[in-house]
C-alpha positions in Angstrom: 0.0 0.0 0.0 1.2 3.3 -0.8 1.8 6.1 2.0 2.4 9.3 1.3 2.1 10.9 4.9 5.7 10.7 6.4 6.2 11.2 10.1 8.3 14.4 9.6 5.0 16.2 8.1 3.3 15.7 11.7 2.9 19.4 13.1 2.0 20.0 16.8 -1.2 22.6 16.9 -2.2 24.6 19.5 -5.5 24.4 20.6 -7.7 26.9 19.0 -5.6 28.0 16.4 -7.0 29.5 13.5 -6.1 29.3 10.2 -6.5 32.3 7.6 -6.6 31.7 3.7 -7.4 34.3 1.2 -10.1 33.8 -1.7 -8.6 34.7 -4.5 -11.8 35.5 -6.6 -12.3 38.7 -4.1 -11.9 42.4 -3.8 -8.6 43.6 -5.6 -6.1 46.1 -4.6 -7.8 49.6 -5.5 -5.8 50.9 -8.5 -3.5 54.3 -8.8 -3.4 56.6 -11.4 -0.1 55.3 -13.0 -0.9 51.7 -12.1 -1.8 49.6 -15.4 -5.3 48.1 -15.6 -6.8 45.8 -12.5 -6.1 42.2 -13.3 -9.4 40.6 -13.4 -10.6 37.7 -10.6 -10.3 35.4 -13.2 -6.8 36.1 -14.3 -6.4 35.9 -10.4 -7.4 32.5 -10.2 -5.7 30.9 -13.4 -2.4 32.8 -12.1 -2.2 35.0 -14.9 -1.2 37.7 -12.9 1.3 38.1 -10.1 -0.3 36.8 -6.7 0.8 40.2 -4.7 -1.5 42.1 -7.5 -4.8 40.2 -6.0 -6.6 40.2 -2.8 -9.5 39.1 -1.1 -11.5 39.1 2.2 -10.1 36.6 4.4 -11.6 33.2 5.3 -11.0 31.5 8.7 -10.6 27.8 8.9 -11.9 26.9 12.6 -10.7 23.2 14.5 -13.2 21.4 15.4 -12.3 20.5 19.2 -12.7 17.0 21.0 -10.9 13.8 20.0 -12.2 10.6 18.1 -11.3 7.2 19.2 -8.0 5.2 17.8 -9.7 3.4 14.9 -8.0 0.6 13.0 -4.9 -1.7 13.5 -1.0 -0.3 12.3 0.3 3.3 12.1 -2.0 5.9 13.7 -2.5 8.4 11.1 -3.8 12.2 13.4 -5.9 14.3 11.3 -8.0 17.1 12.5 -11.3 18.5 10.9 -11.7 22.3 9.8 -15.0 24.0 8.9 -14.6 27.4 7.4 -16.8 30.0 9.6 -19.9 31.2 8.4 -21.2 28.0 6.5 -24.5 26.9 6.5 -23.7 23.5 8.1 -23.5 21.9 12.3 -19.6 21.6 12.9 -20.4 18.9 14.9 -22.7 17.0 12.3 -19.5 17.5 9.7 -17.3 15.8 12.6 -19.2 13.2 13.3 -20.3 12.4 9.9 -15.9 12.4 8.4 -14.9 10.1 11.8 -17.7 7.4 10.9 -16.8 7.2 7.0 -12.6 6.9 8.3 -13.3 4.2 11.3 -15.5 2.4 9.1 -13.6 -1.5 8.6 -14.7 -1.3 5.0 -12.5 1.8 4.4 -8.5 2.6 4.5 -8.4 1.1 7.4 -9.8 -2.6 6.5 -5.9 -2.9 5.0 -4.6 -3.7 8.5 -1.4 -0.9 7.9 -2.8 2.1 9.2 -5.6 3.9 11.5 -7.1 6.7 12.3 -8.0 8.8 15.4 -9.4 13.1 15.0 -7.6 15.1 17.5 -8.4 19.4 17.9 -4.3 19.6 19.2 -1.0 18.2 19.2 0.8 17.0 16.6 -1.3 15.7 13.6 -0.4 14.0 9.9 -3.3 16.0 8.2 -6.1 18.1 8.2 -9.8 17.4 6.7 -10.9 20.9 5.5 -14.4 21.8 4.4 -14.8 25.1 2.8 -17.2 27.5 0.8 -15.5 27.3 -3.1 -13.9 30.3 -3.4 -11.3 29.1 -0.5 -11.7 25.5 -2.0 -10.0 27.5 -5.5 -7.0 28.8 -3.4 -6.4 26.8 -1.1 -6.1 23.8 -3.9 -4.3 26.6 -6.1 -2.4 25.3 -8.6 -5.4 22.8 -9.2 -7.9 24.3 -10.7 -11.1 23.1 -9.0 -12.9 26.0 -10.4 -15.4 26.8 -7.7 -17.1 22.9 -7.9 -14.3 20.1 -7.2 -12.7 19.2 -4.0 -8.7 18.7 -4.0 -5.7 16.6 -2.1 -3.0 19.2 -1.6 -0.1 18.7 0.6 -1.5 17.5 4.5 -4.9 18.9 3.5 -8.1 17.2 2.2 -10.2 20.0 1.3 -13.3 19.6 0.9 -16.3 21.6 -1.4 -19.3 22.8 0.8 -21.5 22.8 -2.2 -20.4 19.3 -3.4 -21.2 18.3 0.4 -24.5 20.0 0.4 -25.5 18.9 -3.0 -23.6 15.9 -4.2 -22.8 14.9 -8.2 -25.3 13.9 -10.8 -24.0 10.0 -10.6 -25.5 9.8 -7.4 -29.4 10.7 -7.9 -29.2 12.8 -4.6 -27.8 10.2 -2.2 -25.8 12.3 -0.3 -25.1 9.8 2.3 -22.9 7.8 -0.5 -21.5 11.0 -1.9 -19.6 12.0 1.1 -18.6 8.9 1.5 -17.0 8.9 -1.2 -15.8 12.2 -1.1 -14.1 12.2 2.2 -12.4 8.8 1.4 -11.3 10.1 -2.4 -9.7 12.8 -0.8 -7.7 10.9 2.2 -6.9 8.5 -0.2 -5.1 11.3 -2.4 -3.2 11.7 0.8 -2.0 8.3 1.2 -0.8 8.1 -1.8 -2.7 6.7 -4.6 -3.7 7.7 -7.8 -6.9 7.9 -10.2 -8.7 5.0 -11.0 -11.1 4.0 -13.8 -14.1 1.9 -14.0 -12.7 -1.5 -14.8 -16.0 -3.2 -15.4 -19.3 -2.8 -16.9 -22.0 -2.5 -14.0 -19.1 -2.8 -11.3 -19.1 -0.6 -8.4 -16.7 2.3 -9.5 -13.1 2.5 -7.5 -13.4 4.9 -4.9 -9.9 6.6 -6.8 -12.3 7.4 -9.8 -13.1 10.9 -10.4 -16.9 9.9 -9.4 -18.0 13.7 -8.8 -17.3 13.9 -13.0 -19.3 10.7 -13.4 -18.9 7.0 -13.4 -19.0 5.6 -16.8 -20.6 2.4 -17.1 -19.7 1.2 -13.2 -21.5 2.3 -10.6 -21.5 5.2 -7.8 -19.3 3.5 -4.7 -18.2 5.2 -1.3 -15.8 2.8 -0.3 -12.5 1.8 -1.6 -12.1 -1.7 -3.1 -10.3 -4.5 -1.6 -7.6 -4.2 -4.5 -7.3 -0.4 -3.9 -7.1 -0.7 0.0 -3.7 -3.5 -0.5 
């Protein structure tokens, strides 16, 4: 099984610590007279002008506070949950919802190598982040997930509130199975694998497949397969 979280990337947190991104799709720096034309939020975005020229209103990330229980047999992967202030979702709900789909036996953990416990403090491998899109865009900058994907990006899963509020089409509005399969896509980024594609006709799809974008001919699956777990 592939692992991309090394010990050296575990970071001791203090409790309470906020974290502050900035949206790049916001207010820009007012111009002067013999300053050339405002680059546009869009040119912002695809880095087509220099990041100092663009600014935004900033976004706080929030911990979530309490602790999970060790889940799983092998190394004990840390990871703590962030929920950007001011969404329209129950912190706790989000918590309790990501720690059931990672303790679940069926999931990373069923491989026996690692497992998983939430803390709010102390040192931690990663961080599961849910975010409005615009902070989704920058804080997965340079992916481009364009205000409707989610993202891996170094220690961070980050997560799209309106994906987790609304799901993808190959899902009919099971949202249950959705965020399943979102939050396990996304830590599975972080362990190390890659994209998958359907490999059968009618199969459930691996959970590595870019399911938010549609599943071919398999079908919509939360969990990862025995052959992708190892």
């Amino acid at each position: 099984m592939l692992l991309a979280l090394a010990p050296a990337r575990a970071e001791a947190v203090p409790a309470g610590t906020v974290e502050v991104v900035v949206d790049p799709l916001g207010a820009l720096l007012p111009a002067r007279r013999d300053a050339p034309a405002r680059p546009s939020a869009a040119s912002c975005l695809l880095d087509r002008e220099p990041r100092r020229t663009c600014r935004a209103p900033r976004a706080t990330l929030q911990p979530v506070p309490g602790r999970s229980p060790h889940a799983g047999r092998g190394r004990l992967l840390r990871y703590q949950v962030r929920v950007e202030g001011g969404l329209a979702v129950e912190q706790r709900e989000v918590t309790e919802e990501v720690e059931r789909i990672l303790a679940d036996p069926r999931g990373w953990i069923g491989s026996g190598r690692i497992a998983f416990q939430r803390v709010a403090a102390g040192p931690i491998d990663f961080r599961v982040v849910l975010a409005r899109p615009a902070t989704v865009d920058r804080l997965c900058y340079p992916l481009l997930t364009r205000g409707s994907l989610s993202c891996a990006t170094g220690a961070r899963a980050v997560l799209n509130v309106r994906r987790w509020r609304h799901g993808a089409p190959a899902f009919a509005g099971d949202l249950e199975l959705y965020r399943r399969y979102l939050v396990n896509h996304e830590v599975g980024h972080l362990l190390g694998h890659g994209h998958r594609s359907c490999q059968r006709t009618g199969a459930p799809a691996p959970v590595m497949m870019q399911q938010t974008k549609g599943v071919g001919a398999c079908r919509p699956n939360g969990r990862p397969l025995p052959w992708e777990r190892g």
